[in-house]
GUKE-137615 format. One record per atom (N, C-alpha, C): x, y, z; atom name. Coordinates in pm, whole numbers, plus 50000, padded with zeros to 5 digits. Example, Ala and Ser with C-alpha at 12.3 -4.5 7.8 and 13.67 -1.06 7.14 Angstrom:
2
xx|yy|zz|a
51319|49431|50780|N $
51230|49550|50780|CA $
51320|49670|50780|C $
51285|49775|50708|N $
51367|49894|50714|CA $
51290|50003|50787|C $
// end
This chain:
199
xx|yy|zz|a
08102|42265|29496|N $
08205|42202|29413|CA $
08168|42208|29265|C $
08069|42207|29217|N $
08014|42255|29079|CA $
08008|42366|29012|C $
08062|42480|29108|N $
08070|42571|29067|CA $
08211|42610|29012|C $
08323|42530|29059|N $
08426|42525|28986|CA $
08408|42459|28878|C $
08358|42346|28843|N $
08352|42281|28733|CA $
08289|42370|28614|C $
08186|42445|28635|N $
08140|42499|28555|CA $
08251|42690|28538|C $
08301|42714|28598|N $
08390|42809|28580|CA $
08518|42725|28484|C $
08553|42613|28495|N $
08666|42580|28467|CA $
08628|42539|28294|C $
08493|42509|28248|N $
08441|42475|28130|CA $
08419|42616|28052|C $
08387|42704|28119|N $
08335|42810|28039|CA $
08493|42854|28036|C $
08568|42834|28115|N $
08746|42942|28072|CA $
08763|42833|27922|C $
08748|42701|27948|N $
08782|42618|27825|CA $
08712|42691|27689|C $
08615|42709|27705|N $
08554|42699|27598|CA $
08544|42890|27528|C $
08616|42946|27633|N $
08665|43084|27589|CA $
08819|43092|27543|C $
08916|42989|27568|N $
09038|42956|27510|CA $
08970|42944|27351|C $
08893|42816|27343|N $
08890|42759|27215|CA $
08851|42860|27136|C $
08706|42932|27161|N $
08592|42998|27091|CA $
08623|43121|27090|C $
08680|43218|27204|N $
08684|43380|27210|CA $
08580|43380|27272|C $
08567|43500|27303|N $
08485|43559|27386|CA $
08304|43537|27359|C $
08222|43504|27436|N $
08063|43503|27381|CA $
08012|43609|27363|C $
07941|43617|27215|N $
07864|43707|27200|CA $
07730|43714|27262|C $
07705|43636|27302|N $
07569|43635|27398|CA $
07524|43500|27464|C $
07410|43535|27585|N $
07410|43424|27648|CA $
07245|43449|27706|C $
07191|43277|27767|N $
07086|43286|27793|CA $
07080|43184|27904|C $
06964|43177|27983|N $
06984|43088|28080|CA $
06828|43028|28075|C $
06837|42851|28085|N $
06669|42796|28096|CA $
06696|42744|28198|C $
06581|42780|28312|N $
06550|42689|28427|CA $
06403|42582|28391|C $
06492|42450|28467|N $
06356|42380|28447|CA $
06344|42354|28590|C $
06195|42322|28607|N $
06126|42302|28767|CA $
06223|42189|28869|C $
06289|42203|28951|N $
06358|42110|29013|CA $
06486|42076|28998|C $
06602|42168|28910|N $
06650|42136|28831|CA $
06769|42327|28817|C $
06876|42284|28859|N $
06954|42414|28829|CA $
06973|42476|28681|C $
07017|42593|28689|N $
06994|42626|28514|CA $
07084|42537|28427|C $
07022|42557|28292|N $
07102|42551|28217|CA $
07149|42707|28113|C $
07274|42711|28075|N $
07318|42827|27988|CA $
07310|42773|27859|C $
07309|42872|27775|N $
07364|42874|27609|CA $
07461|42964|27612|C $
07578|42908|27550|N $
07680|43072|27544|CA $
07662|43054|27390|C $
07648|43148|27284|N $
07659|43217|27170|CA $
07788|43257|27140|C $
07884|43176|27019|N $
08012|43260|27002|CA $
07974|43287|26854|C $
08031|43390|26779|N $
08031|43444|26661|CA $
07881|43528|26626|C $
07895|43574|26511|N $
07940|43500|26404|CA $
08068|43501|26360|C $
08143|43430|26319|N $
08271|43412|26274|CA $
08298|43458|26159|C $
08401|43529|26105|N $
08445|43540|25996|CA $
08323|43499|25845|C $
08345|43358|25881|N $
08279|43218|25776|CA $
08101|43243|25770|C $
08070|43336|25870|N $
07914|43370|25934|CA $
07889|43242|26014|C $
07970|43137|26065|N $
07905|43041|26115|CA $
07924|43099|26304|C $
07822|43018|26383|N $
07804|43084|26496|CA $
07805|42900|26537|C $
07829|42916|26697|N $
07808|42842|26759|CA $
07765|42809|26904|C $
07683|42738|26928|N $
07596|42721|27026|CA $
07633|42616|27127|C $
07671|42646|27261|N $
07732|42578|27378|CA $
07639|42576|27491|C $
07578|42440|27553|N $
07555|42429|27663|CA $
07658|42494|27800|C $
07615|42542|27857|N $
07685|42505|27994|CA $
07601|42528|28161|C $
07653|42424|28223|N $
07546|42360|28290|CA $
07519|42219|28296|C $
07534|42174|28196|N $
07546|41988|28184|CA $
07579|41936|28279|C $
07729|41975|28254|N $
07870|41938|28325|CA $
07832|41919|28486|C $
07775|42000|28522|N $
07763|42050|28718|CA $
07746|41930|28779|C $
07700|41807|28728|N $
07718|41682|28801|CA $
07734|41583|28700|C $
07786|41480|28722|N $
07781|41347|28636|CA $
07716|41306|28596|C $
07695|41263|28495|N $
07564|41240|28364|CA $
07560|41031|28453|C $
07403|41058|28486|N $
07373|40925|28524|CA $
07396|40812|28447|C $
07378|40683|28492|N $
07430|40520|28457|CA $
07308|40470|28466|C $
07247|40395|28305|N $
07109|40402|28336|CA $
07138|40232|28379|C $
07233|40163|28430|N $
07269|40073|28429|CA $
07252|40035|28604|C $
07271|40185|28637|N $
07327|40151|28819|CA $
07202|40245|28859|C $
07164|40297|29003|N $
07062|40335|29045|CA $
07161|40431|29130|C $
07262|40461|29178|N $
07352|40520|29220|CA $
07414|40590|29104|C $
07441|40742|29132|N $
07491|40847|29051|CA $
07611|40863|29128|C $
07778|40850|29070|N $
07876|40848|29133|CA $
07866|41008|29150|C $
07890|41042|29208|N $
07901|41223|29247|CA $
08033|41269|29207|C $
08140|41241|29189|N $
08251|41276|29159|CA $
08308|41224|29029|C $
08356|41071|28990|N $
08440|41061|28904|CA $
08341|41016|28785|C $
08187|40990|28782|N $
08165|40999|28650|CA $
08229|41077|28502|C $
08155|41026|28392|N $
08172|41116|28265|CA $
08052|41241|28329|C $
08127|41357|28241|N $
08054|41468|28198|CA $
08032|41538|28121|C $
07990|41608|28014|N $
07933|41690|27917|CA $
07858|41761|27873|C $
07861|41834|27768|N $
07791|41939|27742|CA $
07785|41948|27574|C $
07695|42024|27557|N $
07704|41993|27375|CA $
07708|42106|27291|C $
07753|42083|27181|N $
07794|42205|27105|CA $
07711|42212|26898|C $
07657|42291|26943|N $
07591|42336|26800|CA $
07636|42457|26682|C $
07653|42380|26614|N $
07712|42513|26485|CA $
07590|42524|26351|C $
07590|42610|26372|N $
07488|42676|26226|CA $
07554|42808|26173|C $
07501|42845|26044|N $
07527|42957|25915|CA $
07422|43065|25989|C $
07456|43200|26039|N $
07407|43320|26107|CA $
07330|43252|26244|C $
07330|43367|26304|N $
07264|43357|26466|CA $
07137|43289|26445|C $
07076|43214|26522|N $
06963|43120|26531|CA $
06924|43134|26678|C $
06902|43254|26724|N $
06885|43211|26854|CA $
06780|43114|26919|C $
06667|43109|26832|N $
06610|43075|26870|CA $
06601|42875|26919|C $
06758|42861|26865|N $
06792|42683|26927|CA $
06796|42693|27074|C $
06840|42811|27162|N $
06854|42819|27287|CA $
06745|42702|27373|C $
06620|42729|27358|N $
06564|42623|27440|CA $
06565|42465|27427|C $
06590|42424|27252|N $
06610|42299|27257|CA $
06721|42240|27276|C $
06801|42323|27293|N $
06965|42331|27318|CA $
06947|42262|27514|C $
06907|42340|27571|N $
06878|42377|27710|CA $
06793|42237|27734|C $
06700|42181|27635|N $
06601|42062|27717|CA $
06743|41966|27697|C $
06793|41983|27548|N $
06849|41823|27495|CA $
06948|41806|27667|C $
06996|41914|27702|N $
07126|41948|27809|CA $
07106|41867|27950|C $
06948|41882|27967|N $
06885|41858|28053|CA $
06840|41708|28093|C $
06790|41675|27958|N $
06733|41571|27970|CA $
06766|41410|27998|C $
06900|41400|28001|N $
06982|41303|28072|CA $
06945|41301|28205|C $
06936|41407|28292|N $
06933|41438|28421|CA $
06736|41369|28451|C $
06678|41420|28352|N $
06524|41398|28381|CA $
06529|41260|28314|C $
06567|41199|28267|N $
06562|41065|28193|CA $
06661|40958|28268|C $
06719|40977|28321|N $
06810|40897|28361|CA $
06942|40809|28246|C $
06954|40929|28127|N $
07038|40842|28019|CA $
07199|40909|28034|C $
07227|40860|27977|N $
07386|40847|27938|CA $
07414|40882|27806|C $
07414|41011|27746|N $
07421|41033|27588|CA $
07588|40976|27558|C $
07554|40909|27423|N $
07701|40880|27393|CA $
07701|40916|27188|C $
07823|40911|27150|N $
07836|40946|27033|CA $
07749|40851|26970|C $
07656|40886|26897|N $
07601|40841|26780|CA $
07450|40783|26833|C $
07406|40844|26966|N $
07254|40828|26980|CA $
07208|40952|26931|C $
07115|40952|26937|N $
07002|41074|26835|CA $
06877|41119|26950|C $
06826|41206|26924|N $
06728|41239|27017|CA $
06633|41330|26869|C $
06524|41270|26921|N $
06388|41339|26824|CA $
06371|41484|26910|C $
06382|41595|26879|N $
06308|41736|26905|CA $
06180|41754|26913|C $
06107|41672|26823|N $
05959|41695|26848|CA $
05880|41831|26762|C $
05996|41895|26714|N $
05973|42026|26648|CA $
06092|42053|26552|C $
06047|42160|26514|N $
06165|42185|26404|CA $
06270|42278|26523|C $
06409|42284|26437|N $
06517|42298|26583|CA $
06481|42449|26597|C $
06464|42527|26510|N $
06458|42721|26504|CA $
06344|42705|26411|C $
06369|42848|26363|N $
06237|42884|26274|CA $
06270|42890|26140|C $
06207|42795|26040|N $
06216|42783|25880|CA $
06306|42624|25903|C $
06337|42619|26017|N $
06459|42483|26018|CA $
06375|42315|25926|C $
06429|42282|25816|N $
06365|42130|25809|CA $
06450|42009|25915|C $
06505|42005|25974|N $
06589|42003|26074|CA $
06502|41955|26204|C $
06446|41807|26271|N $
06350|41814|26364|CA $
06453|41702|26461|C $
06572|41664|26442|N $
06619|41578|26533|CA $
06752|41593|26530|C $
06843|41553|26599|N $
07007|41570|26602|CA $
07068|41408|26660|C $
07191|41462|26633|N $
07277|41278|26620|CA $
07364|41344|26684|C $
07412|41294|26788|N $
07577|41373|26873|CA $
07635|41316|26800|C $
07751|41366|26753|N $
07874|41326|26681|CA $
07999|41306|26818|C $
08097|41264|26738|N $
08209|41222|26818|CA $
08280|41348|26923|C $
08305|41325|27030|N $
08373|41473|27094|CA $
08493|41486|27089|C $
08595|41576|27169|N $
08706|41625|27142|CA $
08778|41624|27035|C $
08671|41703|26897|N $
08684|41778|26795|CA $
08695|41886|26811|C $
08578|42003|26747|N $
08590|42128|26781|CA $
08640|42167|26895|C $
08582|42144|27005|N $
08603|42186|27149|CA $
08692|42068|27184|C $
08829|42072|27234|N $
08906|41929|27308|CA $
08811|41904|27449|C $
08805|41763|27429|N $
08798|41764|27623|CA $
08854|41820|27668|C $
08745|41849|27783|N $
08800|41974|27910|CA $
08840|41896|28023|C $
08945|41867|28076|N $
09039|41844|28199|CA $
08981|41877|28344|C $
08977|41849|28417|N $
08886|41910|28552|CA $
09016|41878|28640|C $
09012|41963|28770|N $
09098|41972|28867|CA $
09069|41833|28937|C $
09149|41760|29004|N $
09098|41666|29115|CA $
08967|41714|29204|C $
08873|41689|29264|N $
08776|41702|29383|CA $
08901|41735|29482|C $
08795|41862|29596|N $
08894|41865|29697|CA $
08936|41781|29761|C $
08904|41643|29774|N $
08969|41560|29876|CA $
09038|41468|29772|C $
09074|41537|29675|N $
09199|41460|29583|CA $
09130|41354|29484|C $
09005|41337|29500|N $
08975|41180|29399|CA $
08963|41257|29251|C $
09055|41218|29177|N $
09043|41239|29020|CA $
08911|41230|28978|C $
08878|41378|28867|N $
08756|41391|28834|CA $
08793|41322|28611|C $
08734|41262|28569|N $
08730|41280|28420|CA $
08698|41407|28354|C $
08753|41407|28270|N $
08712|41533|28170|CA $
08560|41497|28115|C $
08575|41655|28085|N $
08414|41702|27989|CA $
08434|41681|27878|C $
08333|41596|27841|N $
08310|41584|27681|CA $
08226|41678|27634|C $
08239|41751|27541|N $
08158|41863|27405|CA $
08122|41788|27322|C $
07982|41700|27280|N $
07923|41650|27191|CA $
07887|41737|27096|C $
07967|41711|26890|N $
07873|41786|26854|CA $
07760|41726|26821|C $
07618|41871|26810|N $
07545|41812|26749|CA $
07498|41820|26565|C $
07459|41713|26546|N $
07407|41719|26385|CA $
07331|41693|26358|C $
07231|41785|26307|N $
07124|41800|26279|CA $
07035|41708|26215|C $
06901|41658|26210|N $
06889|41575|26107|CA $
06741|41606|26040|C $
06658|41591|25919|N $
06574|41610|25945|CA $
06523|41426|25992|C $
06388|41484|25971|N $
06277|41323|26027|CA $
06294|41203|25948|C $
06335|41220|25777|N $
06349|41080|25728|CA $
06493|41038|25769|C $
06605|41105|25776|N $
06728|41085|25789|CA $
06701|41052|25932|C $
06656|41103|26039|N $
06647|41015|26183|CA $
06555|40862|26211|C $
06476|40841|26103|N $
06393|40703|26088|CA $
06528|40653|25980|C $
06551|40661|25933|N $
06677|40609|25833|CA $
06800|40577|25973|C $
06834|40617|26024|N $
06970|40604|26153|CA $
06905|40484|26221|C $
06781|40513|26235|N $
06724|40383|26359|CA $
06720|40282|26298|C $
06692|40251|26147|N $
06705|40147|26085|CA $
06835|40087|26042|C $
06915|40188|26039|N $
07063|40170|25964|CA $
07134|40156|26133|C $
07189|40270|26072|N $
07342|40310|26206|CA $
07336|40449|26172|C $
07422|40488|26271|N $
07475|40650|26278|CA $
07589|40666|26157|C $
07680|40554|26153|N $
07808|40591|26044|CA $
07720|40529|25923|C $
07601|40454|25900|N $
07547|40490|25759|CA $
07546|40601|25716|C $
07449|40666|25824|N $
07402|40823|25770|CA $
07516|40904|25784|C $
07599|40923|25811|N $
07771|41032|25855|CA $
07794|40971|25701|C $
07801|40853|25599|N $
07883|40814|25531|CA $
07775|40905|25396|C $
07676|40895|25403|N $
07551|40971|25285|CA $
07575|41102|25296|C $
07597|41178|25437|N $
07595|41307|25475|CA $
07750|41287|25352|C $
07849|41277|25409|N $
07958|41272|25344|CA $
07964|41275|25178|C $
07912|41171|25170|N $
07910|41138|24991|CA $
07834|41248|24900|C $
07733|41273|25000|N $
07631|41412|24917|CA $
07687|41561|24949|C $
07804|41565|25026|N $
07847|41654|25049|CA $
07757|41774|25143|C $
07657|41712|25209|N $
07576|41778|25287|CA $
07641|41859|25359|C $
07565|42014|25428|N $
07614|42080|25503|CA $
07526|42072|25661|C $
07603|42021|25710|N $
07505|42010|25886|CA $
07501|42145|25905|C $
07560|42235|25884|N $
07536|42387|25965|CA $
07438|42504|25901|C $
07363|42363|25810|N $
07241|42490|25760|CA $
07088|42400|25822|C $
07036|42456|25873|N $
06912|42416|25930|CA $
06813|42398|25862|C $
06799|42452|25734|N $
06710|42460|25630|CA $
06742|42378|25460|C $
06792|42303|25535|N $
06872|42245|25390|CA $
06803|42088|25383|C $
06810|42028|25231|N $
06692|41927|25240|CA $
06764|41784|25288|C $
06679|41715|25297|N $
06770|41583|25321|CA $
06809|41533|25240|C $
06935|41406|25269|N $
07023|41360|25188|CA $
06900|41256|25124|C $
06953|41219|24981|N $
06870|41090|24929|CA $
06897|40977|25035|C $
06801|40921|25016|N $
06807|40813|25097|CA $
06767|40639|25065|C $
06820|40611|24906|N $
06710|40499|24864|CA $
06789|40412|24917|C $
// end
C-alpha cells in the first residue's frame, strides 16, 4: 500500500516541478530507502531538492506509542538553493528519516541542528521547516483500499540557518527569525551567505 503513496507523490511533485533532473537513493540499516529527486536548474539557476520516501508511512505521535498506519499526517521536505548542490542529498535523506528513528512529529517552525555544514563551502549548519502547501500544494492521497480516508502530504520547506541564527530561534521563536530574515532581505537559497545581524 506504500507503494502507491509514493507513486502518487512523485506524479505530484512532477505536475508542480517538471521532470527530475536527477536522483539518488540513501538506505539506512533497518529502514526502507529514502530518495532525493533533483529538479532544475531553472531558468533563475535555482534547483530544488525533494525527499521522497518520507511519506511511505505516517510520521509517528511522540505523544501515543501506537503509529496509526493509515490516516496519520505525512510528509516530505523540500529544499531550494542557487546551482546544483548535490552534495545536500545525504542530509536531505537523514533529516527525511529521522522522525522514523526518533520517534518525532516535524511541524512548521521546529529546526533540526545538521551537525555539519549542509554541502560544501555552505555557512549554513541547521534548517527551520517553514510552512507547507507553498511551493509544492499538499498532495491528496487516494482513500486506503478498504475505503478509510488517508490525509494529504505535507512538503515542508526547508530554511537554512547558520549556528547563531539557530541558537537565536531557540531563544526567540521561529517568526522572530522569518521577521530579521525578512527585514535584511536575506536570501535562504544561498548556502554560503552570512548571517542576519542579530543584536
Amino acid at each position: 500500500m506504500s507503494d502507491d503513496v509514493i507513486a502518487a507523490v512523485e506524479a505530484h511533485l512532477v505536475d508542480c516541478l517538471g521532470t527530475p533532473s536527477g536522483r539518488a537513493g540513501v538506505t539506512f540499516l533497518g529502514m526502507e530507502p529514502i530518495e532525493v529527486l533533483r529538479f532544475g536548474p531553472a531558468g533563475d539557476g535555482l534547483v530544488r531538492y525533494v525527499t521522497l520516501g518520507m511519506s511511505r508511512h505516517p510520521l509517528p505521535d511522540p505523544r501515543s506509542p501506537v503509529v496509526e498506519p493509515v490516516t496519520g499526517p505525512r510528509a516530505e521536505l523540500v529544499l531550494t538553493v542557487r546551482g546544483s548542490r548535490d552534495d545536500v542529498l545525504r542530509p536531505l535523506a537523514v533529516l527525511a528519516a529521522a522522525p522514523f528513528v526518533e520517534g518525532t512529529r516535524p511541524t512548521a517552525g521546529s529546526s533540526f541542528d545538521l551537525g555539519a555544514p549542509l554541502c560544501a563551502g555552505a555557512t549554513v549548519r541547521a534548517v527551520l521547516l517553514g510552512e507547507p502547501d507553498g511551493l509544492v500544494a499538499d498532495i491528496p492521497l487516494a482513500d486506503a483500499g478498504d475505503g478509510t480516508p488517508r490525509g494529504p502530504v505535507h512538503v515542508f520547506p526547508l530554511l537554512p540557518m547558520t549556528a547563531d541564527e539557530a541558537a537565536w530561534k531557540r531563544s526567540r521563536s521561529a517568526a522572530d527569525l522569518e521577521h530579521r530574515w525578512l527585514a535584511a532581505g536575506t536570501d535562504l537559497r544561498d548556502p554560503e551567505r552570512l548571517g542576519v545581524p542579530l543584536d
